[in-house]
N, C-alpha and C positions, 0 to 999 in steps of 0.2 A: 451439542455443539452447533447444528442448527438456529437454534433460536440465539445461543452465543453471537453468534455470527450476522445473524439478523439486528442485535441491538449493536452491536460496534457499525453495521453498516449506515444505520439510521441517525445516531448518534453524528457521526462524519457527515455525512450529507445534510441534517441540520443546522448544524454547529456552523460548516463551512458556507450554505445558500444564505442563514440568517443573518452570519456576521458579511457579507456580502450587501445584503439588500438593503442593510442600516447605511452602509458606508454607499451606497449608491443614491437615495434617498436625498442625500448631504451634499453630493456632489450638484444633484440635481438641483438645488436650492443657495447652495453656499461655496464658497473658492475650497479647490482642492485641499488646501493644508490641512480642513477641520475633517474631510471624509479620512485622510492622513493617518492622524492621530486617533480616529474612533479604531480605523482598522490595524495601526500596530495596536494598541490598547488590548484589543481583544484576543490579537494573535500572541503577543505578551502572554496576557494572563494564559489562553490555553496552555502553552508552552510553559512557562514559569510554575502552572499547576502542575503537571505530568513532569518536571525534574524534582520537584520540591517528594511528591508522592514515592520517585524513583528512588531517590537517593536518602529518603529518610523513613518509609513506608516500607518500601519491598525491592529492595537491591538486585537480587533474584532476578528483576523483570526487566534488566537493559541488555538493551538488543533486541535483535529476532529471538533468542534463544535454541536457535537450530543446530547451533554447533554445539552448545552442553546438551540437546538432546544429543545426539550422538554418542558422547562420551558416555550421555546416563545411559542408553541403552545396551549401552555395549561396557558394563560392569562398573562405573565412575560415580563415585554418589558426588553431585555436586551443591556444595553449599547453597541453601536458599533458594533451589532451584525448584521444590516442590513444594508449597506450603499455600495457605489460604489465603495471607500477607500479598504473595506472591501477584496470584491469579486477580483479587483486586486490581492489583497496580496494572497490571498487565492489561486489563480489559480497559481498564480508565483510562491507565496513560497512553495509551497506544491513540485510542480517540480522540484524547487532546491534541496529543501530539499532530497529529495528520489535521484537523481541523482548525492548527494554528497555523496552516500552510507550511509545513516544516517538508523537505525533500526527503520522504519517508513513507512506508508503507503499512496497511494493517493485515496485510496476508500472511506474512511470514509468520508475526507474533503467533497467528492462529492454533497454529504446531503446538508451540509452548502450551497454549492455552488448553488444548484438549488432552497434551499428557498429562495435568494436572486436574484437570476434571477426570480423566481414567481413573487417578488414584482416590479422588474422592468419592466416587460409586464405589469403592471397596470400604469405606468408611461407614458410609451407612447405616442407618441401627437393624440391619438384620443380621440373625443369628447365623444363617446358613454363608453369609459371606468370611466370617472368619478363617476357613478353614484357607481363602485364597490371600489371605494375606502374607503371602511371603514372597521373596525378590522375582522369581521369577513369574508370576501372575502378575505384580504389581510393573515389571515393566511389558507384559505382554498389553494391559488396559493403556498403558502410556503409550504403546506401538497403534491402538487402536483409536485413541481421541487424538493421538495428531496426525493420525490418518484422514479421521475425519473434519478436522481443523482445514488442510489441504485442500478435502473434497470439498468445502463447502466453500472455501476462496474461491476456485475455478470452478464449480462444476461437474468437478469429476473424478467419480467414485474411484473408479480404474487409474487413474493419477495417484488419486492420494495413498491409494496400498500400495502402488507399485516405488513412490516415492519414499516410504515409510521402510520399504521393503531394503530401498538403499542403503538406504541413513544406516539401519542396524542388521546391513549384510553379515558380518564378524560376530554377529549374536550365536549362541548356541542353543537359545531355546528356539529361533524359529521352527518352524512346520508347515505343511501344507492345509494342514487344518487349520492354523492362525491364520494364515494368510485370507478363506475366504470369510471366515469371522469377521477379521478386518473390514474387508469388502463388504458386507452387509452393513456394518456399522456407519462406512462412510456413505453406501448408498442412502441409511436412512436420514444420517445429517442432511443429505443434498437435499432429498424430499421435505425435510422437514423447511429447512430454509426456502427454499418453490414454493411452501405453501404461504408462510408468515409472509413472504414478498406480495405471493400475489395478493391477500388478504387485507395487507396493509395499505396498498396502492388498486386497491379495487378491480374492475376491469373484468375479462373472462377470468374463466377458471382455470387456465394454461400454466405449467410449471416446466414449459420444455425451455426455458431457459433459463437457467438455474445458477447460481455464482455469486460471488462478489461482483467479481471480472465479468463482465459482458460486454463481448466482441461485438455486438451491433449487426445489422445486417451489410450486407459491402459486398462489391459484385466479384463473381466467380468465373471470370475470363480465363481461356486456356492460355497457357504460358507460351513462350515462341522458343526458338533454338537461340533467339540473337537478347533473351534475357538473361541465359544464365552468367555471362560475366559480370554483369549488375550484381546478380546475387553472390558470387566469387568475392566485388569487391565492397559489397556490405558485411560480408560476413567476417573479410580481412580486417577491417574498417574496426565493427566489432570487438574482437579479438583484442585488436592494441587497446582500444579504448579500455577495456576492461583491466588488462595486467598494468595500463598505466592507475588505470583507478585502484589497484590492490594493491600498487606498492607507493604510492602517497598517502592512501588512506591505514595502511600500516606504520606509515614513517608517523603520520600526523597521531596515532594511538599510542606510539612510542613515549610522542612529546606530552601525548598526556597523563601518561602513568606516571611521568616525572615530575611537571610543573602543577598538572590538578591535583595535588595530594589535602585535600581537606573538599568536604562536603560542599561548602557552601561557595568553593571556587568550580565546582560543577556544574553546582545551579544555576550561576553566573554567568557560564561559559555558554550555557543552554539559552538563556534570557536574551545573552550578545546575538547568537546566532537565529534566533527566530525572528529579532527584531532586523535583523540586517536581510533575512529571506523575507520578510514583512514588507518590506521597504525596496527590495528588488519587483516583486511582485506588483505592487502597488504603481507604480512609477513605468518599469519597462514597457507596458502599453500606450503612454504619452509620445513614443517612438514613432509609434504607427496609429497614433490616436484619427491622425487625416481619414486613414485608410477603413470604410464602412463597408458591413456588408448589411444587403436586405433580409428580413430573417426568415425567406420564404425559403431558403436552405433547411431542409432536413437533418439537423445533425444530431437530433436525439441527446441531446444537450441542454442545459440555459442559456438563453442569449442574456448576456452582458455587454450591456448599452457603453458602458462606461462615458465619454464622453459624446459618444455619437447622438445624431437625432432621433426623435420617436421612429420607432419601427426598422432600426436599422441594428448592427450591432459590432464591436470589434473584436473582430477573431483571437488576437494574440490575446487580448483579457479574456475572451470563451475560455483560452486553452488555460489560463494561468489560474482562475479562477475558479473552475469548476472541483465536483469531488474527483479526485485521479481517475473513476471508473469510469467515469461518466467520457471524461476527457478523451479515454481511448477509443473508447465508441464513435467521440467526434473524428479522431485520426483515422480510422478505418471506415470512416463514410466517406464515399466516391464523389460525392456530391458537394461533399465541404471544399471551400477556396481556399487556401493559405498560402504566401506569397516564403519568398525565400528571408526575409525578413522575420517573420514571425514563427516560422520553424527552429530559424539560427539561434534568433533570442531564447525560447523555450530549449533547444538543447543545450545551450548554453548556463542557462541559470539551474537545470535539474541536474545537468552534468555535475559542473564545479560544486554547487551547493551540496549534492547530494553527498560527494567525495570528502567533507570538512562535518558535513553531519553525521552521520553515522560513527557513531563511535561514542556518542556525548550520552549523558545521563538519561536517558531516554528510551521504552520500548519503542523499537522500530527494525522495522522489514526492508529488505533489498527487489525483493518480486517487483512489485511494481514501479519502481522508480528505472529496474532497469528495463521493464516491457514501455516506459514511456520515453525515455531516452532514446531504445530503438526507434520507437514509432516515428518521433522527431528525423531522424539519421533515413528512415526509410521512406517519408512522405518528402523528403528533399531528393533524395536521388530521384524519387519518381518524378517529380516537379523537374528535374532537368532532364530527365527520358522524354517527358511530356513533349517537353519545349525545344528540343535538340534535337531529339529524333523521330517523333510525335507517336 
């Protein structure tokens, strides 16, 4: 699952700096409209490849798949939920998907991803594994690759058991023996992925910081008595946001079991919707295009010039344009500027977009879309702490 993890993350961060540097390149030299059309083009195609694969490849593979894990663990065989078909789609689509700039994530899929590699190490051609091929080993190895699926999104071994542990509370084969099995298996994912990162990207030999997700460094200031209503009313803030996002993005999954009833009105649905977040993305930094900053900021990010001058860069295309991980790093740097403008916009667009995406032909996660929606919601409140009460 490690090294799983390590190619979807490389793949994304590729896919999204390259089709980036094309369309900056364009910009640099030619009017907007042709850098335009290079970068929906690209974001099309990823997108339109990852429905086309979903919907007629491995069915199996839309959504996170975190909630038929659940059901599979807890005695529910679900259709097409475990197959080879599958796990293809799954790792593919999921990278297109995120690399077309779609409001989506590749942590969640992770799950999925390593309870199907569980069942595949019982496949194996060794003799000695047949004897565990029955329901209950086969979903103990599924308890343990999206354990490790977990571990290796964030980082942490002790998450992804203690998450897995959730999921299939209602199970009767757990144990306290499974449990630290698990635990080993997801510590060795996380090592394994520490090692391919730091290997891939040169540098010391340090794997203490290990994840998809990597929080950045960001400063560790003691709290005061006169913060916690801030955080009272982020977390109230929170709350709504969410039940309103689960019962539109319910209503709107209703509307689509009804009206998307054929294949290729899926694929379509998916092509509309990448190309219309293609084109929010593109464009919403022409807002604040005036607004530069110099790139002697630290934000452990790409700077994205967009239209500003040599050696300068603008923030709101930093935030829109980079890979999601990367982004949060940017949000959780002390040192990054971002004006209330450029927070609004990015909550804005991850918000609503993400609420109409989720749902459509597509493997895709919820993790990080909702850790970036906070960050947004929570680098503004600070921003008016900042400036209100200082």
């Amino acid at each position: 699952m490690g090294t799983c993890a390590w190619l979807i993350d490389r793949i994304v961060e590729d896919f999204v700096l390259w089709k980036w540097s094309i369309s900056q390149m364009i910009i640099d030299y030619k009017p907007m409209g042709y850098a335009m059309l290079c970068f929906l083009a690209l974001s099309v195609l990823f997108g339109g490849v990852a429905a086309l694969l979903t919907v007629f490849v491995g069915p199996g593979a839309q959504a996170s798949g975190t909630t038929e894990l659940m059901t599979y663990l807890n005695g529910v065989n679900y259709p097409k939920f475990i197959s080879v078909q599958t796990l293809f789609v799954k790792i593919i689509g999921t990278s297109l998907a995120v690399a077309a700039g779609l409001c989506v994530g590749k942590e969640g899929p992770l799950a999925h991803i390593g309870a199907i590699m569980g069942h595949i190490v019982l496949y194996m051609p060794f003799g000695f594994l047949k004897k565990f091929r029955n329901e209950q080993s086969k979903r103990e190895l599924a308890c343990a690759g999206a354990a490790a699926g977990v571990s290796a999104a964030f980082g942490s071994p002790i998450g992804g058991t203690l998450f897995i542990f959730e999921v299939s509370r209602p199970a009767t084969f757990w144990s306290f023996e499974l449990t630290w099995q698990i635990f080993f298996c997801s510590s060795v994912s996380t090592f394994v992925l520490g090692c391919l990162v730091q290997l891939s990207r040169g540098g010391q030999s340090s794997i203490t910081n290990t994840g998809l997700i990597k929080f950045g460094h960001y400063s560790q200031e003691s709290y005061e008595g006169r913060d916690l209503p801030f955080f009272i009313i982020l977390g109230v803030c929170g709350g709504l946001l969410g039940s309103f996002f689960n019962y539109v993005n319910g209503e709107l999954n209703k509307l689509r079991s009804i009206y998307l009833n054929t294949p290729w009105k899926k694929v379509m649905e998916t092509i509309l919707l990448t190309a219309v977040t293609a084109l929010l993305i593109f464009y919403a930094p022409l807002i604040t295009a005036t607004e530069c900053e110099k790139e002697s900021t630290k934000l452990e990010a790409e700077f994205i010039k967009y239209k500003c001058p040599e050696g300068q860069f603008n923030p709101l295309a930093t935030l829109l344009l980079n890979p999601e991980g990367t982004t949060i790093k940017a949000f959780l740097n002390a040192q990054a500027i971002f004006n209330y403008g450029d927070l609004l916009l990015h909550f804005m667009i991850w918000y609503l977009m993400t609420i109409v995406t989720y749902g459509t032909a597509l493997p895709a996660g919820l993790f990080l879309p909702g850790i970036l929606i906070g960050c947004s919601l929570g680098r503004m409140l600070s921003l008016f702490i900042k400036t209100t009460i200082g």
